[in-house]
C-alpha positions in Angstrom: 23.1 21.1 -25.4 21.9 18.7 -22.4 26.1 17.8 -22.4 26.5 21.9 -21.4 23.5 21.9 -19.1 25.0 18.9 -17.5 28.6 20.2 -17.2 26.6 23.6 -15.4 24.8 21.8 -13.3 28.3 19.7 -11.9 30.0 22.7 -11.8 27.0 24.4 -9.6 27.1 21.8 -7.2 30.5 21.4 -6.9 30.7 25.1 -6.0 27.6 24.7 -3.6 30.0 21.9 -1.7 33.2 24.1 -1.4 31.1 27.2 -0.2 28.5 25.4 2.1 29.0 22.8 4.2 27.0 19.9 3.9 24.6 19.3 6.7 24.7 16.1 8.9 28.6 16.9 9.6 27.5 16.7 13.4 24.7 15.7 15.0 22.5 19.0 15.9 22.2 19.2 19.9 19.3 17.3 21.0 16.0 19.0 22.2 15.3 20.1 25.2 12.2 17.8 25.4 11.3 14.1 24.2 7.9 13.9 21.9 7.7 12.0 18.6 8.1 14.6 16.1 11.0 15.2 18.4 12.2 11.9 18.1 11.5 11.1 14.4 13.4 14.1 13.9 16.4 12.9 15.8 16.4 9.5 14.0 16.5 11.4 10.9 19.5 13.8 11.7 21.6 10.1 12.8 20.5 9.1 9.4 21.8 12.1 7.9 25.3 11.8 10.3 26.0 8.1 9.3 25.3 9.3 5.2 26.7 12.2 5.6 30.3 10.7 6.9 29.4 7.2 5.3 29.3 8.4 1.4 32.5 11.4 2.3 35.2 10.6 0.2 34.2 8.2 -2.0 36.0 7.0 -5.1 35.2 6.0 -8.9 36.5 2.3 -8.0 34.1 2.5 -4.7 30.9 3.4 -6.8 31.2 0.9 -9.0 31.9 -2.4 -6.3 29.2 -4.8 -5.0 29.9 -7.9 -3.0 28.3 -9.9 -5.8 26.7 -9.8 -9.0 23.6 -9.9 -7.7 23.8 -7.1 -4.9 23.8 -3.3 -5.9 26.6 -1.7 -6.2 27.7 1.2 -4.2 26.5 4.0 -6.8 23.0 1.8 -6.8 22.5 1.9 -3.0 23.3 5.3 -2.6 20.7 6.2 -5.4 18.2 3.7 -3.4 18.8 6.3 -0.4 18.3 8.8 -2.4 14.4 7.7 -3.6 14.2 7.2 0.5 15.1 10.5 1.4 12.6 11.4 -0.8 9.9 9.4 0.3 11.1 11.2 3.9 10.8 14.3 2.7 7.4 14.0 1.3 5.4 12.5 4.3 7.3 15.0 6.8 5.3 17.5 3.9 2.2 15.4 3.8 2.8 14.9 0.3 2.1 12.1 -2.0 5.6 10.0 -3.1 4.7 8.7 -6.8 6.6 5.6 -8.5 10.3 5.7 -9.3 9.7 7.2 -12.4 11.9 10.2 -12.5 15.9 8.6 -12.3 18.2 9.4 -9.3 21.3 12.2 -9.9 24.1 9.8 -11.6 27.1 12.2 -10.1 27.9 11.3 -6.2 28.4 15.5 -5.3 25.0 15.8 -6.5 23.6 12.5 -4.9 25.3 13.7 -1.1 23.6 17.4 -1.7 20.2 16.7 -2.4 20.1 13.5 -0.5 21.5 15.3 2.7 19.2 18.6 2.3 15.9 16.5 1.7 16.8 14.7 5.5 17.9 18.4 7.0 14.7 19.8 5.9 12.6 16.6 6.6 13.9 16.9 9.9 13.7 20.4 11.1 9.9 19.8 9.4 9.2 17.3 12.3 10.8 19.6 15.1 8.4 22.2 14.0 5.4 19.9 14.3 3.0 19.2 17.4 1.2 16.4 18.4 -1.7 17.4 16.4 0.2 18.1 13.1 1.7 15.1 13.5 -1.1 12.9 13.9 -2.2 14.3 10.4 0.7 13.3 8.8 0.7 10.4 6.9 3.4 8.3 4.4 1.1 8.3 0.9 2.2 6.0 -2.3 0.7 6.3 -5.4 1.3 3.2 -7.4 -0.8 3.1 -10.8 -3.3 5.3 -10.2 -3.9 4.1 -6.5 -3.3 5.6 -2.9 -2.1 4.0 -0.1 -2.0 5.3 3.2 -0.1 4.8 6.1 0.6 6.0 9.9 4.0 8.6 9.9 4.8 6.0 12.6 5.3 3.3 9.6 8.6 6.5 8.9 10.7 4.9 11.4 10.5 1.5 10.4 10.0 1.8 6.8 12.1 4.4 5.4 14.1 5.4 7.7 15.1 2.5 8.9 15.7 0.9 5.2 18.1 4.0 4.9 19.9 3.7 7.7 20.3 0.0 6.8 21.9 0.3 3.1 24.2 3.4 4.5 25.4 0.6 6.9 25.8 -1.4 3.5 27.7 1.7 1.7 29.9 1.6 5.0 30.5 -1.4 4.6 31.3 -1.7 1.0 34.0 0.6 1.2 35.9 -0.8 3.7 35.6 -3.9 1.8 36.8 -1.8 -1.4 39.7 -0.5 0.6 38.7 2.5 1.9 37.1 2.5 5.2 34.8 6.3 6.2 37.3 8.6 7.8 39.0 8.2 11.3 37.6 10.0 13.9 33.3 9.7 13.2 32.0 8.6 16.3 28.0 7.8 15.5 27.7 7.8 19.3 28.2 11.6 19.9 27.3 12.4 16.5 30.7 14.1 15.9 33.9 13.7 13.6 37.3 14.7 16.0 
């Protein structure tokens, strides 16, 4: 039974990724006007670029390589950004992020879907917000029972930043695995020629 439910649930996604493109393939154009949700939003949508073209094409030999025993392997930091998309997600919705309890997808197509759709919808969250949503935002953890609070400005260099630093590492890793992200992904312009 959970075999079949599994094998529907690959074959759902990999239908979703033939018929819909996955977001992040460009860079949206940038607002008209700078404020912070504006620009938590932007650093979001460069997260979801450099993911979005980092993880593309991966292969079974790539998942499995780390630099050393110790480091994760590709599969493990991709399911690391996973967790932080999700942490994302949640303070863009206010909402509380609870321990790792619940495992990260083990397929890749289904890692790059919900991974890339939790920072498309985190982000067009935070272009929606004003300066008064946005002060009432906060990033909560709830670790054994107890809350922690902090600032949405704690996004940037917490999770977002942390994200944007492994998908340097996935980048990284590849090329060091033999094969580099695809020719033509300028982060600069946020576009793939």
């Amino acid at each position: 039974m959970c075999k079949s439910l599994f094998l529907s649930l690959l074959f759902i996604f990999s239908i979703q990724t033939m018929t819909q493109e996955l977001p992040f393939s460009s860079i949206p154009k940038a607002p008209v006007n700078y404020s912070a949700s504006n620009s938590i939003s932007r650093m979001i949508q460069g997260l979801g670029f450099r993911y979005h073209w980092g993880t593309e094409g991966l292969k079974a030999k790539d998942l499995k390589y780390r630099p050393t025993e110790e480091s994760r392997s590709i599969m493990g930091t991709i399911q690391h950004i996973y967790s932080l998309s999700k942490t994302i997600l949640n303070a863009a919705k206010n909402k509380v992020s609870k321990g790792s309890k619940d495992q990260p997808p083990e397929h890749l197509d289904e890692l790059r879907i919900i991974t890339l759709n939790n920072l498309s919808e985190a982000s067009e969250l935070f272009l929606n917000y004003n300066e008064n949503e946005l002060n009432e935002l906060n990033i909560i953890f709830e670790r054994g029972g107890k809350q922690s609070k902090f600032p949405i400005w704690n996004l940037i260099n917490g999770p977002i930043a942390d994200a944007l630093y492994h998908t340097g590492q996935v980048v990284s890793f590849r090329r060091t695995s033999g094969n580099p992200i695809s020719k033509g992904v300028n982060v600069f312009l946020g576009i793939k020629s």
